[in-house]
C-alpha positions in Angstrom: -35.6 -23.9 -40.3 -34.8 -27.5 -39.3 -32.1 -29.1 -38.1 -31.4 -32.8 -38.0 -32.0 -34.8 -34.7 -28.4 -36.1 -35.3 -26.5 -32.7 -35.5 -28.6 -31.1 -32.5 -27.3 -34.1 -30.7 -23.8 -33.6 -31.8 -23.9 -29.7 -30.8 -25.1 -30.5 -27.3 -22.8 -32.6 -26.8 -20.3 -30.4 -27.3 -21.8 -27.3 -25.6 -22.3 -29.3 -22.7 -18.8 -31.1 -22.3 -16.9 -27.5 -23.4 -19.2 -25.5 -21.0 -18.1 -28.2 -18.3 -14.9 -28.2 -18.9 -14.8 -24.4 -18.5 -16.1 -24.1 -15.6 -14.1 -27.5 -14.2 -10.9 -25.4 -15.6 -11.8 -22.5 -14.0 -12.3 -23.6 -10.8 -9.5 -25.8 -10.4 -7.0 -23.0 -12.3 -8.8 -20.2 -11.1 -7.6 -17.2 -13.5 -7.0 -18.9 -17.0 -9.8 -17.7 -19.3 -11.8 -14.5 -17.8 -11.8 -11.6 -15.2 -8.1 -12.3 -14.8 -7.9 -9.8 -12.0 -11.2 -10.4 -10.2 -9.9 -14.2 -10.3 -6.6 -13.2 -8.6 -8.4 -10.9 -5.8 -10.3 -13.7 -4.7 -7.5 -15.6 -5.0 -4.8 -13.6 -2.7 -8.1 -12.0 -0.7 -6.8 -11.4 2.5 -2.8 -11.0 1.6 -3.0 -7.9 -0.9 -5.8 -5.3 -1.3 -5.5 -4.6 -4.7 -4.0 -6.6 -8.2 -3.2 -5.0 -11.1 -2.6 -6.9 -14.6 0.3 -5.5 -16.6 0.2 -7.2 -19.8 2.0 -10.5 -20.5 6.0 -11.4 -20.3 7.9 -12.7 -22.5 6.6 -16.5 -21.9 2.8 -15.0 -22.7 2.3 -15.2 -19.0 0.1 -12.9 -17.6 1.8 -10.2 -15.3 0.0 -9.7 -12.0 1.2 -7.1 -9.2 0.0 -7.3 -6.0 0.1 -3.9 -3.9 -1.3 -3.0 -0.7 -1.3 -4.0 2.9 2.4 -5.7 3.6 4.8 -6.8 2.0 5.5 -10.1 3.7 8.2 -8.0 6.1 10.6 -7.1 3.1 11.6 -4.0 3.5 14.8 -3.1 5.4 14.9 -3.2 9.2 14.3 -0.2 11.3 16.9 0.0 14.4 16.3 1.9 17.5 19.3 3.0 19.2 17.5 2.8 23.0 19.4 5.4 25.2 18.0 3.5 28.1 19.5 3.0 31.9 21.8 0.0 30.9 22.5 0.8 27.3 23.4 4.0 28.5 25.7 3.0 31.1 27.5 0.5 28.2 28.9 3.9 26.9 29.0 6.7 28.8 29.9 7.2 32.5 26.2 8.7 33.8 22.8 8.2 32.8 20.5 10.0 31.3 23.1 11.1 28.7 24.6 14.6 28.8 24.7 17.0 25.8 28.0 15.7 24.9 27.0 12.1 24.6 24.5 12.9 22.1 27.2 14.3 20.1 29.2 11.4 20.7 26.5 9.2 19.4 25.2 11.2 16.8 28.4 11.4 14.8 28.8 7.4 15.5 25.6 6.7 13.7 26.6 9.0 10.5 30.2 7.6 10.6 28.3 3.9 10.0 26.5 5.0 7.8 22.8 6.1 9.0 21.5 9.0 7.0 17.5 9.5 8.5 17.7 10.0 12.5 14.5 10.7 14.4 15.4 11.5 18.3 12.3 10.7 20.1 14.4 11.9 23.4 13.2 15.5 25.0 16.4 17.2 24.4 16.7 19.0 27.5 18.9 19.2 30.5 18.4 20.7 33.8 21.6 22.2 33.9 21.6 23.9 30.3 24.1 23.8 27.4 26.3 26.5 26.8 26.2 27.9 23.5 29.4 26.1 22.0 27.9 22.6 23.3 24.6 23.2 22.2 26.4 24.4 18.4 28.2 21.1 18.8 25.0 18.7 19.4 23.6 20.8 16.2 26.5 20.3 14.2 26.5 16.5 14.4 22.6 16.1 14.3 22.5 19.1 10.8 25.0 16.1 9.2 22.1 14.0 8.6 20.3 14.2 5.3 16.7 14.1 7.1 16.3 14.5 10.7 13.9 15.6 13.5 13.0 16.3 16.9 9.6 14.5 18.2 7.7 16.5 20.5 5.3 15.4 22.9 1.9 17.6 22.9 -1.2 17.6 24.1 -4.8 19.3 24.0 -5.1 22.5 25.2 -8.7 25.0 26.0 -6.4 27.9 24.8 -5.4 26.5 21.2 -1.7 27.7 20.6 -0.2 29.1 17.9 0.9 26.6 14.9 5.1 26.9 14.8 6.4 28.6 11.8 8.5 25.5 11.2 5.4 23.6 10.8 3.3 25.1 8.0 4.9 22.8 5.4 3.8 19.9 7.4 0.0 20.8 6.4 -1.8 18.3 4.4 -4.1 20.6 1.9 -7.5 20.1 2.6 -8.2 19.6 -0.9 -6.6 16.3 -0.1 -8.9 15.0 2.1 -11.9 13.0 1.6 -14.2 13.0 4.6 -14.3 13.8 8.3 -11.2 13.8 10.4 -13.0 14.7 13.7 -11.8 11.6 15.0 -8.3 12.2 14.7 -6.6 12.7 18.0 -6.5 17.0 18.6 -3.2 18.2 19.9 -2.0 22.3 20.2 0.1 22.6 22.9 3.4 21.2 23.5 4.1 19.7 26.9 7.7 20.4 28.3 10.3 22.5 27.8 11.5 22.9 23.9 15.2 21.2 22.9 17.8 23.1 24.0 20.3 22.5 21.0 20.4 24.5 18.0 20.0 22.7 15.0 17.8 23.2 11.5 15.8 19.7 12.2 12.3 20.3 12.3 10.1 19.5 15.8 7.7 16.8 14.6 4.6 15.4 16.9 5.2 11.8 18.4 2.8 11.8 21.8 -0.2 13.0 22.8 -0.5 12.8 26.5 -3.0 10.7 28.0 -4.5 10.0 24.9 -4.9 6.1 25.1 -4.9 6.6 21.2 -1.1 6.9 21.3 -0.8 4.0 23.3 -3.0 1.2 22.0 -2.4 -2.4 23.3 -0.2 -4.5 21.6 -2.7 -7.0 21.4 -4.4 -4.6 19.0 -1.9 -4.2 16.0 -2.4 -0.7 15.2 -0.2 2.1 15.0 -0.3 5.2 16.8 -2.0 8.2 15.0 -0.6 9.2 11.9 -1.8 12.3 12.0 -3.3 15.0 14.2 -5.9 17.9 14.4 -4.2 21.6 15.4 -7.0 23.9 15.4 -8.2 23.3 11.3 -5.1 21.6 10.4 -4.4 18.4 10.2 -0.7 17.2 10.6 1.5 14.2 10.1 3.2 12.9 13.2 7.2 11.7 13.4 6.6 8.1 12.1 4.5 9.3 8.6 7.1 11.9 8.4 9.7 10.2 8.3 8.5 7.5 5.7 7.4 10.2 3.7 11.6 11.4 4.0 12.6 7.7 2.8 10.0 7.8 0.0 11.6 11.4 -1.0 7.6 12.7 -0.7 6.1 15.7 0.5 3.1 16.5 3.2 1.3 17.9 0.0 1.7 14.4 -1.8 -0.1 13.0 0.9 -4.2 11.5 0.0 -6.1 10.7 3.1 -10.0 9.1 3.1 -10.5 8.7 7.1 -11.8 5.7 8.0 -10.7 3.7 4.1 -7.6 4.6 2.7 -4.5 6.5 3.2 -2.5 7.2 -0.4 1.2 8.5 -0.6 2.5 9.5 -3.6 -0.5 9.0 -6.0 0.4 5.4 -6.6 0.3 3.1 -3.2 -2.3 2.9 -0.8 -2.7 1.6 3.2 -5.8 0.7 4.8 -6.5 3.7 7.5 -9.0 3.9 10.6 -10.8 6.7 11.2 -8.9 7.8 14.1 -5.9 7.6 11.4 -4.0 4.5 12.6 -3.0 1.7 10.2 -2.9 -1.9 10.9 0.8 -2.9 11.7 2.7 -5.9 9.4 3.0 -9.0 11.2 6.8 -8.6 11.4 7.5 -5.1 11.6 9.7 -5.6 14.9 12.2 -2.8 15.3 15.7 -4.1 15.3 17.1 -2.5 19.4 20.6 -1.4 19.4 22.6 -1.1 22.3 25.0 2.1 22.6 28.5 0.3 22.7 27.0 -1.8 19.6 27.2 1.9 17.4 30.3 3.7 19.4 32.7 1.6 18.2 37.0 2.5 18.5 38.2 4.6 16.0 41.7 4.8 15.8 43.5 7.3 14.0 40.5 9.0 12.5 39.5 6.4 10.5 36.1 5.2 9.8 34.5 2.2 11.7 34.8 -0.9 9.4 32.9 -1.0 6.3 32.3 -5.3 7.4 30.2 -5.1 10.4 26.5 -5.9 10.7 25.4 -3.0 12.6 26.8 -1.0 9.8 25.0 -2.6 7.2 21.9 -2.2 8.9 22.6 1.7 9.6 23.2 2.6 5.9 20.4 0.1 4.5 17.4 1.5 7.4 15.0 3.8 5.8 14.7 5.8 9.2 17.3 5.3 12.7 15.0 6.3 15.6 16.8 7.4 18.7 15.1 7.6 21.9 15.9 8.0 26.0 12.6 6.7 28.0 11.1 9.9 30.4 11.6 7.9 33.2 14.9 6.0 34.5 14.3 2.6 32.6 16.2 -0.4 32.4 14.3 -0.9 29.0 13.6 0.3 26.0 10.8 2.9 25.3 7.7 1.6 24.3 6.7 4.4 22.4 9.6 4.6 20.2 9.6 0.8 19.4 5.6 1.6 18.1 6.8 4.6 16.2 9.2 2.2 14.8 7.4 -0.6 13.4 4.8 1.8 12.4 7.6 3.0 9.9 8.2 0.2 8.9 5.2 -0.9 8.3 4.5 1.7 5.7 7.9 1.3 3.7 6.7 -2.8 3.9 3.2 -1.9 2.7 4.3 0.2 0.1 6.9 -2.1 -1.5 5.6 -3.9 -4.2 5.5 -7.8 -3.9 7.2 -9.9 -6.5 4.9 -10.0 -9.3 2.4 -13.2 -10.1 2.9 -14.9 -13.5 -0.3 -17.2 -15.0 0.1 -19.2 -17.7 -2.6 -17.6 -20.2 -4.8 -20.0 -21.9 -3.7 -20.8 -25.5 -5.2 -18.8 -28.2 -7.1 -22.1 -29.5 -9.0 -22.5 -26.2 -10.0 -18.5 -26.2 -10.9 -18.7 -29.7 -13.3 -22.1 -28.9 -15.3 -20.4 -26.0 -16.4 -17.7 -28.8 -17.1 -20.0 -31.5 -18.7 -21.8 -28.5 -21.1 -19.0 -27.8 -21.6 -18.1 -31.4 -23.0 -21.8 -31.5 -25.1 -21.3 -29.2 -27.3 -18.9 -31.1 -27.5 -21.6 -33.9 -28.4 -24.1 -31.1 -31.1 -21.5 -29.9 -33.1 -22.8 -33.3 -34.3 -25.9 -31.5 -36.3 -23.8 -28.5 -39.8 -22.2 -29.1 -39.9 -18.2 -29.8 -39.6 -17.1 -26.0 -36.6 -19.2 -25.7 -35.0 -18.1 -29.4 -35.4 -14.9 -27.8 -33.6 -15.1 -24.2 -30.7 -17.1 -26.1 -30.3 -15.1 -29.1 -30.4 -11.2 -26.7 -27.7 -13.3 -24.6 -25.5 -13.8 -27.6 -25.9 -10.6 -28.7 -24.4 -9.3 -24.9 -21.8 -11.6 -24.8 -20.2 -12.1 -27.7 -18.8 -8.5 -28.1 -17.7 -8.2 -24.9 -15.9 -11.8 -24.6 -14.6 -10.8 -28.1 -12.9 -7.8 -27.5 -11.9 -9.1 -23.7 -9.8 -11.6 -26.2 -8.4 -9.4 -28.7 -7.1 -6.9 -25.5 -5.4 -9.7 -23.7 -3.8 -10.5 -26.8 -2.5 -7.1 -26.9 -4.1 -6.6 -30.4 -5.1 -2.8 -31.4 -8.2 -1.2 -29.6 -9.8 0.3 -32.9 -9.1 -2.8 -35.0 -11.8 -4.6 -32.2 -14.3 -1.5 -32.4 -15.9 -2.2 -36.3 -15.3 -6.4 -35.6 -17.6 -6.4 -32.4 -20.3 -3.7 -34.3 -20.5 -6.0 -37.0 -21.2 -8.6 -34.4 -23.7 -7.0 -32.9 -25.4 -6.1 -36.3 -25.7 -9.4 -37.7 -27.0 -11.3 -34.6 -29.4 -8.8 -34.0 -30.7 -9.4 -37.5 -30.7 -13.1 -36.9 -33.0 -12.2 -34.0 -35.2 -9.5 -35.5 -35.3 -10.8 -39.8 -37.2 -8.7 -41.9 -40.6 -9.4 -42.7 -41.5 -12.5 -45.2 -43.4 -11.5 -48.7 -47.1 -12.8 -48.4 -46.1 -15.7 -50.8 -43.5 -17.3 -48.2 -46.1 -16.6 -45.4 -48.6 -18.6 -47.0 -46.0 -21.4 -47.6 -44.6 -21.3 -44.2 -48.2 -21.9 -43.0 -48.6 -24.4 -45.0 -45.7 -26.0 -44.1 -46.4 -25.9 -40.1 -49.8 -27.2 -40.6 
């Protein structure tokens, strides 16, 4: 077969100017024709782990959701009500805070609103509670819909028993991928237990002297999600208590040490192998001083529905409560850690307002397979080798960029099965036609020579 000078010159024209103009397109607009969501990963690299196409809106924009790592910070802030030396002494008349402060402060924060408290404090006295104080500190703390005590622990030779209250905390080994030797070990408690009685669980915050707990600021991790008791593996206070806001369980927890931790099946967070997570740029706890949540109530009512610090109590996913070890003028460094790692998570697993790209008109889609379809007709001007290499490439792309097209469009899988078959059939006969009778041989020879 030949074709005339003239028309080969007119079809490389226009293969070359289309193919340009693809690839110029493509580059300057980067997801507009192909690999929408590869496109947009190396487009938000960096800012979002993973984006997910879901179909196209109403303006036949293409619909992509970014999940993973943060957020950008939008997620409700976290306040720490600091029961340190002067925020102490803003409300009650001694410091550290007797057993009936706490009750004082704990039915403050559900009057405005909080329904997660975490106390971070120890919880003990050294003159102990009688029983109708102790019932009274319970009473206020039992009000809250999810709540716990941290305890601080710490290794042990002796491995102690694991508390009854803490078998539900277990995460099921068949949802673990990998080795979590490097996860901090802690199986004894250090200090006295709290001396209230109340049905909050105790929860692991500290492991003592473990600089694991306590990494530099610089550093922009989180403390240890998790930890090691004897075979089990636990979640501390702050995963605990996102998994409470995300109404999840220890058993919906997936963890791949060292890659990825998954809550919930659906949202992922980059995890270390010694179970930290990076924290979110802005994750800063919001600190609140005591006379900021007792505020006068006068005859019974309720504090005023107006104020800011009661906004932010009833919006916060978790209220962390904490009274340093020491007598401090400032806050507790650990709970403020434990804090914006919470916050963290809830920012990380909040989805980010979803990107919309125009999708290239149906025209231009249906060019770039006429486009390639041409090119096994311009493969006629090459020798056999190069007939060959053109033609096998036709034959690999044009199903794939075929059906690529029809499933953007949202047209019906099957429909697209027999099309790209028949596809494939007829260019591989145009590259392997049946043998010539001897009479056309002979003329073909003739014809060459």
């Amino acid at each position: 077969m030949t074709l005339p000078p003239k028309f080969l010159l007119i079809l490389s024209l226009f293969q070359i100017s289309l193919g340009l103009g693809w690839i110029l397109g493509y580059v300057l607009l980067p997801p507009t024709i192909f690999c929408y969501e590869q496109a947009a990963e190396h487009l938000l690299a960096g800012e979002y782990r993973t984006v997910r196409p879901e179909g196209l809106n109403t303006e036949n924009s293409i619909v992509l959701q970014p999940y993973d790592y943060f957020n950008k910070g939008q997620t409700a802030q976290l306040p720490v009500v600091s029961l340190h030396r002067e925020s102490s002494l803003n409300s009650f008349a001694s410091y550290p805070p007797n057993p009936m402060d706490y009750t004082v402060l704990f039915r403050h924060l559900y009057e405005q609103g909080a329904r997660n408290v975490y106390v971070m404090s120890p919880m003990t006295w050294e003159e102990k509670p009688d029983s109708i104080v102790k019932a009274a500190v319970g009473y206020e703390l039992d009000r809250f819909l999810h709540k716990a005590l941290g305890r601080q622990m710490s290794e042990s030779a002796r491995r102690s028993p694991l508390p009854p209250d803490w078998k539900d905390l277990i995460i099921p080994a068949s949802n673990i991928v990998g080795k979590t030797d490097q996860f901090p070990r802690a199986d004894r408690f250090v200090g006295e237990p709290p001396q209230i009685t109340t049905s909050a669980p105790s929860l692991g915050t500290v492991v003592e002297n473990n600089e694991l707990f306590s990494p530099a600021p610089e550093n922009r991790v989180s403390p240890p999600l998790f930890i090691r008791w004897g075979g089990d593996i636990i979640p501390t206070l702050p995963l605990v208590a996102a998994l409470n806001a995300l109404d999840l369980k220890p058993s919906d927890v997936r963890i791949i040490p060292g890659d990825t931790l998954f809550l919930g099946g659906k949202r992922s967070i980059p995890l270390d192998k010694n179970g930290r997570i990076p924290l979110a740029a802005n994750s800063s706890p919001t600190i609140l001083d005591t006379k900021e949540v007792i505020v006068p109530v006068m005859s019974g009512l309720r504090p005023p529905d107006t104020t800011a610090v009661r906004k932010l109590l009833s919006s916060a996913d978790a209220v962390l409560v904490s009274e340093p070890s020491a007598l401090s003028d400032t806050p507790d460094a650990q709970s403020l850690l434990a804090a914006q790692t919470v916050r963290s998570i809830m920012g990380a697993l909040a989805p980010a307002p979803a990107v919309l790209i125009p999708i290239a008109p149906a025209w231009v889609q249906w060019i770039i397979v006429l486009d390639v379809l041409l090119l096994s007709v311009w493969a006629l001007r090459f020798q056999r080798r190069g007939r060959f290499i053109t033609w096998g490439l036709c034959i690999l792309f044009v199903p794939f960029i075929a059906w690529y097209l029809f499933s953007a469009h949202d047209t019906w899988f099957p429909v697209m099965t027999p099309i790209t078959a028949v596809l494939c059939v007829a260019l591989a006969c145009s590259l392997f036609p049946p043998p010539l009778p001897p009479f056309l041989l002979s003329t073909s020879a003739a014809a060459d020579e």
